[in-house]
C-alpha positions in Angstrom: -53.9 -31.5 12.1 -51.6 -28.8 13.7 -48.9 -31.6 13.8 -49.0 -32.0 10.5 -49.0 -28.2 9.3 -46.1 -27.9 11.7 -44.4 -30.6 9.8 -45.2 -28.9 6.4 -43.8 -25.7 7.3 -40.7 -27.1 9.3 -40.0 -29.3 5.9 -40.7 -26.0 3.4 -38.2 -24.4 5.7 -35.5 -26.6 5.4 -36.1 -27.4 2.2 -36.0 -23.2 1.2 -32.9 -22.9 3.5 -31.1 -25.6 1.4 -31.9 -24.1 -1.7 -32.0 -20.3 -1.0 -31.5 -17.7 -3.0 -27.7 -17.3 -3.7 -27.2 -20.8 -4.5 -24.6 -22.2 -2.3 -25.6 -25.8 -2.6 -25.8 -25.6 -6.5 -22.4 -23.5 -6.6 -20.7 -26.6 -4.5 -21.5 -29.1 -6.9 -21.0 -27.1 -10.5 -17.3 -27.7 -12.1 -15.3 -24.5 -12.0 -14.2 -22.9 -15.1 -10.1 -24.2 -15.9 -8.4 -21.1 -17.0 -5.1 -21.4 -18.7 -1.9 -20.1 -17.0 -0.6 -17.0 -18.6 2.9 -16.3 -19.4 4.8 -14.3 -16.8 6.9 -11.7 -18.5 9.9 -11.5 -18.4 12.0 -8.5 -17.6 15.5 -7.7 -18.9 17.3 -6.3 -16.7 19.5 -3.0 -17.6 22.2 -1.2 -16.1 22.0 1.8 -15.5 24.3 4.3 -14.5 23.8 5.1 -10.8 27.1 6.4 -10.1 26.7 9.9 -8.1 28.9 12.6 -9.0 32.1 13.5 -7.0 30.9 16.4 -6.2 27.3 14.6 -4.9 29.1 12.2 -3.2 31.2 14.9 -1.3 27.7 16.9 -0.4 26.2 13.4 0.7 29.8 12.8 2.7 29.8 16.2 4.2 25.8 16.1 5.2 26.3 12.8 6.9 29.6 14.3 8.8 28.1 17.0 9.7 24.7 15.4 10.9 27.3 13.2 13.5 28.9 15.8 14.2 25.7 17.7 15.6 24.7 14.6 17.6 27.6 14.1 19.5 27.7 17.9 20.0 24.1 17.9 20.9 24.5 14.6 23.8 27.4 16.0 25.1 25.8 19.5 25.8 22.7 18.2 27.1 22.3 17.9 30.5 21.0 14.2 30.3 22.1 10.8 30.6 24.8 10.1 28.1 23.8 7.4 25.9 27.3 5.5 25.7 26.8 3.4 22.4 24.6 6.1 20.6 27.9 8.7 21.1 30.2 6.0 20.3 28.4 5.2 17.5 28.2 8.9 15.7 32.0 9.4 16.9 33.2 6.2 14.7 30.3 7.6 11.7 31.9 10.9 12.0 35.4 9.7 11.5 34.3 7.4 8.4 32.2 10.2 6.5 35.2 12.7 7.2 37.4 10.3 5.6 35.3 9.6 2.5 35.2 13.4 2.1 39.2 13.3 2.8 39.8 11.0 -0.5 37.1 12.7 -2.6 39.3 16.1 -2.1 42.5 17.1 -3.9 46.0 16.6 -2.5 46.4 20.4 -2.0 43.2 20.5 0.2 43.9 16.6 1.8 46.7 18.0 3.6 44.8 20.9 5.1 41.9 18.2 6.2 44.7 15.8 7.5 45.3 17.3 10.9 41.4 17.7 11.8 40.6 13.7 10.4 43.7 12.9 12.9 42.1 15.0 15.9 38.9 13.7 15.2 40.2 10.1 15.0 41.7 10.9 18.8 39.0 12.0 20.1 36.7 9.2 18.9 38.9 6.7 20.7 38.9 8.6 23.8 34.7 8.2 23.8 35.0 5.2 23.7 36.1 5.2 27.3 32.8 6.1 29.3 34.5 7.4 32.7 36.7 9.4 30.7 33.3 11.2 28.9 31.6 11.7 32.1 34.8 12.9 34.1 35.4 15.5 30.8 32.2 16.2 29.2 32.6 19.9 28.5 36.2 19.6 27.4 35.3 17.3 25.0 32.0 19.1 24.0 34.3 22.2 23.2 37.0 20.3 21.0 34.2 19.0 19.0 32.8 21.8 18.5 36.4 23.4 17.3 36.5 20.5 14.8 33.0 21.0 13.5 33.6 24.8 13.3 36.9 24.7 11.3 36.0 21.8 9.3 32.4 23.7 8.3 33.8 26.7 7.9 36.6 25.5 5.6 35.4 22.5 3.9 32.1 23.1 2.8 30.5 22.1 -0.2 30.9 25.7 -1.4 34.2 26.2 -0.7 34.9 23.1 -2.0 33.1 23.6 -4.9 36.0 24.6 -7.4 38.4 21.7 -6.5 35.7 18.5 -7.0 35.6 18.8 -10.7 36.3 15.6 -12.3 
């Protein structure tokens, strides 16, 4: 007798535990619902006009010079290992972004920039020779300091101002 109640329950067991309560036997067998494939939109692109101003461009120019110009400064004063490719790096940035601020200027204020883009250009090549950077670090931390000075001083966004109207 105890064989066969525990073959009873062992067969309602297995027989609840294949139907249960949430159904996954009867969900595996039921056809799924086909839904129809919507439409994706489509979008029509328009231009728009994303042109910056000249004088944003020459505040963008001159934030981006001045921002390399305050990292070379800053690696050169420090008294830590000079990162080599990170200097080299923000020299070269420094020359481009005071170059793009050179063209966006008038020809009466290029020629005043001229001489500082050409100093800047020097010293950017001689950076790129390590030795020389370790062998004159605080030379070269004080001439780039003179060209960040001057070139802040006297070619600021508000100075400036007056001569980037279109």
């Amino acid at each position: 007798m105890t064989k066969k109640t525990i073959a009873v329950i062992l067969l309602a067991a297995c027989l609840c535990s294949l139907s249960g309560c949430s159904g996954e036997l009867r969900k595996k067998f039921v056809r799924k619902k086909k839904y129809e494939k919507k439409q994706i939109p489509v979008f029509k692109p328009k231009s728009y006009e994303a042109e910056f101003t000249r004088e944003q461009r020459y505040i963008n120019h001159y934030a981006f010079w001045k921002n390399a110009q305050t990292e070379i400064i800053s690696m050169l004063d420090g008294k830590d290992r000079i990162n080599n490719k990170k200097l080299k790096f923000h020299a070269n940035y420094a020359v481009v972004e005071i170059n793009e601020m050179y063209k966006l200027l008038p020809d009466e204020k290029k020629q005043s920039l001229k001489p500082h883009i050409e100093e800047l250009t020097g010293l950017a090549e001689r950076i790129k020779d390590s030795s020389y950077v370790s062998a004159r670090k605080h030379t070269l931390t004080k001439q780039w300091k003179h060209i960040y000075n001057v070139v802040r001083e006297n070619f600021s966004y508000v100075r400036m101002k007056g001569y980037l109207k279109e």
